[in-house]
C-alpha positions in Angstrom: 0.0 0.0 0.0 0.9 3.6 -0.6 0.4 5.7 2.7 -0.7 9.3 2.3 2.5 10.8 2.6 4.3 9.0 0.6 2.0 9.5 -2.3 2.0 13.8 -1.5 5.5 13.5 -2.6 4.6 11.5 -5.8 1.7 12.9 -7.2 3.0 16.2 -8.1 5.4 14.0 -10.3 3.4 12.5 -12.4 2.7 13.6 -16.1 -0.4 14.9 -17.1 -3.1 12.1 -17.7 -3.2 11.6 -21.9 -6.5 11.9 -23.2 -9.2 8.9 -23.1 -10.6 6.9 -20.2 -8.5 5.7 -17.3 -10.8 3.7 -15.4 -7.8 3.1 -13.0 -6.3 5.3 -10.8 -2.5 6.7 -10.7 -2.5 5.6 -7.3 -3.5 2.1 -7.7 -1.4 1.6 -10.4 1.0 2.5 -8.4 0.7 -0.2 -5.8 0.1 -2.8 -8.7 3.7 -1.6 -9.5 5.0 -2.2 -6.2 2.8 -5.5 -5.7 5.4 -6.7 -8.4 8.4 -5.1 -7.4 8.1 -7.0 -3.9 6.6 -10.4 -5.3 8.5 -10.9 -8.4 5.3 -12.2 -10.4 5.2 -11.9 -14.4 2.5 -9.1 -15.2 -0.5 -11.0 -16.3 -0.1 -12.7 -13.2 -1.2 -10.0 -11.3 -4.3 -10.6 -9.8 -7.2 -9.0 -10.5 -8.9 -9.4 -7.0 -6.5 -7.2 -5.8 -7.9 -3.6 -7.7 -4.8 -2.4 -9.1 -6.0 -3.4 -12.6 -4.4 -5.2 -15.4 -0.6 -5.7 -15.4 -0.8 -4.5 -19.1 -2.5 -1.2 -17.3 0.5 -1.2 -14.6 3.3 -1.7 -17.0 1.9 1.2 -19.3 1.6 3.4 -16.2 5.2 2.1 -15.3 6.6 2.4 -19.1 5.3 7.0 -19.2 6.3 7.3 -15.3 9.8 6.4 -16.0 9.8 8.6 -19.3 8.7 11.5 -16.9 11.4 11.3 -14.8 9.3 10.4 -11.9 11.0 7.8 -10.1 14.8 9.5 -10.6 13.2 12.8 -9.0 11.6 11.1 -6.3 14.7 9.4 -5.0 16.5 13.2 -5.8 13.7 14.6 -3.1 13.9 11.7 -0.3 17.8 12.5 -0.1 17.1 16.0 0.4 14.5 15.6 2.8 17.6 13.4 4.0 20.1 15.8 4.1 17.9 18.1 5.7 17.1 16.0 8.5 21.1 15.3 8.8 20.6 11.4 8.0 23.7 11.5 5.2 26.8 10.8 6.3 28.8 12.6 3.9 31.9 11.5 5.6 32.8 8.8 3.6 30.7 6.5 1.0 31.0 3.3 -0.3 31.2 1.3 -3.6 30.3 -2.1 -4.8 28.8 -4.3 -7.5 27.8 -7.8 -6.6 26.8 -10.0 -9.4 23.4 -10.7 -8.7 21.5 -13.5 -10.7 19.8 -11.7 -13.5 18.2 -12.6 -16.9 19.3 -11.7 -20.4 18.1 -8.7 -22.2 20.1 -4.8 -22.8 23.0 -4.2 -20.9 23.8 -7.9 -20.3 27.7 -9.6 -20.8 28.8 -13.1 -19.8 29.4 -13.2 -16.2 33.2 -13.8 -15.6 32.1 -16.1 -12.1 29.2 -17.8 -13.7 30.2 -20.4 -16.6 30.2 -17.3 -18.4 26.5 -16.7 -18.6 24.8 -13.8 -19.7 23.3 -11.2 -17.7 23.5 -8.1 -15.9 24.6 -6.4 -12.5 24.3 -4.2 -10.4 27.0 -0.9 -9.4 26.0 0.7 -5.9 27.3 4.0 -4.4 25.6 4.5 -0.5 26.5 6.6 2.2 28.4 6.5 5.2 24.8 4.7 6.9 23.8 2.6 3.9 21.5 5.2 1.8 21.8 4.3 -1.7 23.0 7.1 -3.4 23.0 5.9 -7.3 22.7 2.4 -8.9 23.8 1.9 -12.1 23.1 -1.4 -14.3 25.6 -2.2 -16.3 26.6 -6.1 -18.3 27.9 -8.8 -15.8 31.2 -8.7 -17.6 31.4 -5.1 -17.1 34.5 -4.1 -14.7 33.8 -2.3 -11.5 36.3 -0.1 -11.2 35.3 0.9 -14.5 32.0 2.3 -13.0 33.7 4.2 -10.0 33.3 7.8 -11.1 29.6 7.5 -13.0 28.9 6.4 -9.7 30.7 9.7 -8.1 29.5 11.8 -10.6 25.8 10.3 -10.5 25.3 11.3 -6.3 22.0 13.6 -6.7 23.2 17.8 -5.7 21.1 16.6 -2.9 22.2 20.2 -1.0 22.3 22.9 -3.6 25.8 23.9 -5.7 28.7 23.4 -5.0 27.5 19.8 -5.5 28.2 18.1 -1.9 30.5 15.0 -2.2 31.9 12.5 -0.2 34.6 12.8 1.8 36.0 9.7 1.2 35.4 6.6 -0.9 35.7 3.1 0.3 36.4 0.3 -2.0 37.4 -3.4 -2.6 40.5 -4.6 -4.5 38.3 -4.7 -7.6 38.4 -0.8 -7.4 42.5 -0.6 -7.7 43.6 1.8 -10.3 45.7 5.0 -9.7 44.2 7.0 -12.9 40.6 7.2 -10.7 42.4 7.5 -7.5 43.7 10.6 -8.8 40.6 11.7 -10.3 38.8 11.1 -6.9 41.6 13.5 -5.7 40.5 16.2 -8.1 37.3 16.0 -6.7 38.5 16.3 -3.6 37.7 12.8 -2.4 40.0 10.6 -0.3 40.4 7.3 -2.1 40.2 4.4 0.7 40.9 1.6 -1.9 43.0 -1.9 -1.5 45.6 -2.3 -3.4 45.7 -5.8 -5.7 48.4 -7.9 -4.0 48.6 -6.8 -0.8 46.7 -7.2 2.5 43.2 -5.2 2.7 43.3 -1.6 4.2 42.9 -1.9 8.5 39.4 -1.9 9.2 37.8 -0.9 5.8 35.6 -4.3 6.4 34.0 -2.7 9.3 33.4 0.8 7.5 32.0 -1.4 4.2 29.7 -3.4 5.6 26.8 -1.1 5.3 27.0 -1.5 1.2 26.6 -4.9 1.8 23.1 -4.5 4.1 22.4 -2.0 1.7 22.5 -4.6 -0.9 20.7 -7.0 0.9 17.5 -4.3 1.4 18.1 -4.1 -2.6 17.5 -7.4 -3.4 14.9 -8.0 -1.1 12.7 -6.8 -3.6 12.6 -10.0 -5.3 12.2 -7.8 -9.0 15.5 -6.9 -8.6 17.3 -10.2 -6.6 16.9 -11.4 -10.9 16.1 -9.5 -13.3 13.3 -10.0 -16.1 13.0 -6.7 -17.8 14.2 -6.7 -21.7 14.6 -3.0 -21.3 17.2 -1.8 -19.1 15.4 1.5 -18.5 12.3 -0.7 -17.3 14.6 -2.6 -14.5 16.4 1.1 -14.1 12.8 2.3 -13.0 12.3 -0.5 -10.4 16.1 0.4 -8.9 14.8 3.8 -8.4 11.8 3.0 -7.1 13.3 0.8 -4.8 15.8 3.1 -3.7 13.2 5.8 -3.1 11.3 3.3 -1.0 14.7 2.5 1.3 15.1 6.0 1.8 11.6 6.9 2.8 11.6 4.4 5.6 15.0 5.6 6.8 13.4 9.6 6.7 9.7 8.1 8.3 11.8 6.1 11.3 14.1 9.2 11.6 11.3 11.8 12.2 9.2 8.9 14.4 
């Protein structure tokens, strides 16, 4: 269900309705959406009983929401409402991409741990406590350290210009490489990064583990956990939606 603030923030979103009928409503589309998101159920399969009309109805709704913008701007506002309630920790953030087990379809790459099957993955960027930041989706074959400054660059200007950034930016092995250690330093971002070969930084494990829970909340919308969606902007809507929903019980708990 959609509680009544959450959809405030939401509705103003939305485009305006085409012409024609629409015998169901933005808002129950909506939670058809979610229904889906959280159950992992093939769109035709979504039953009727429940109100939230056809899954034909939900995907259309789904397909023009994502065109809009909606779902990228409402994770943009749940940060700021965030930042404003001081629940970013912009003292350091942290990187990862897991290779989660996902279907074929744009954007997918044999996986380099998986018999070299195709599919896709996901590339994380959270905060200091576990707020996702920015996903990106990229092939399974794609490097991560490749991904390291999208990721940077793709933080929401959650607090106005200058754009606020991390201080510092925590990563596995698999994010070794001077050339974006130096332009992490240009950004004025302190690299935390182990080095191939040689013993894990002190500690990091104990600073990353909150991109791993963060992960976890990720992928326990079962949508996500593997992915059906042909399009990648489609699955890309479901990651911000997702993300939105992660960050609006962290800003409902935090003003409880």
């Amino acid at each position: 269900m959609v509680d009544d603030e959450l959809w405030a923030l939401i509705e103003p979103l939305l485009p305006e309705r085409s012409p024609g009928p629409r015998p169901v409503s933005d808002r129950l589309c909506l939670q058809g959406i979610l229904f889906v998101l959280y159950n992992d159920i093939a769109w035709q399969l979504l039953p009727p009983e429940l109100g939230f009309g056809s899954g034909q109805t939900c995907w259309r709704r789904l397909d023009r929401w994502q065109k809009a913008g909606v779902f990228d701007q409402l994770h943009r506002i749940l940060l700021a409402e965030l930042h404003a309630a001081g629940e970013l920790d912009w003292s350091r953030a942290c990187v990862d991409g897991p290779h989660p087990r996902e279907k074929g379809g744009a954007d997918t790459g044999p996986s380099p741990i998986d018999r070299r099957k195709t599919g896709s993955k996901h590339h994380l960027i959270c905060d200091g406590r576990g707020v996702p930041l920015k996903v990106i989706t990229t092939a399974a074959n794609v490097n991560d350290v490749t991904q390291t400054l999208a990721l940077v660059d793709g933080i929401p200007p959650v607090s106005g210009r200058p754009r606020r950034r991390p201080d510092a930016l925590l990563g596995v092995k698999g994010y070794d490489s001077n050339a974006h250690r130096d332009e992490l330093r240009h950004r004025r971002i302190l690299p935390v990064i182990s080095r191939k070969g040689s013993p894990n930084i002190k500690g990091i494990g104990k600073l990353r583990y909150v991109v791993e829970q963060t992960f976890a909340l990720l992928h326990h919308f079962k949508r996500l956990a593997v992915r059906w969606e042909r399009r990648t902007e489609l699955h890309d809507a479901f990651v911000s939606l997702a993300c939105s929903l992660i960050c609006w019980r962290r800003l409902k708990k935090a003003r409880s």
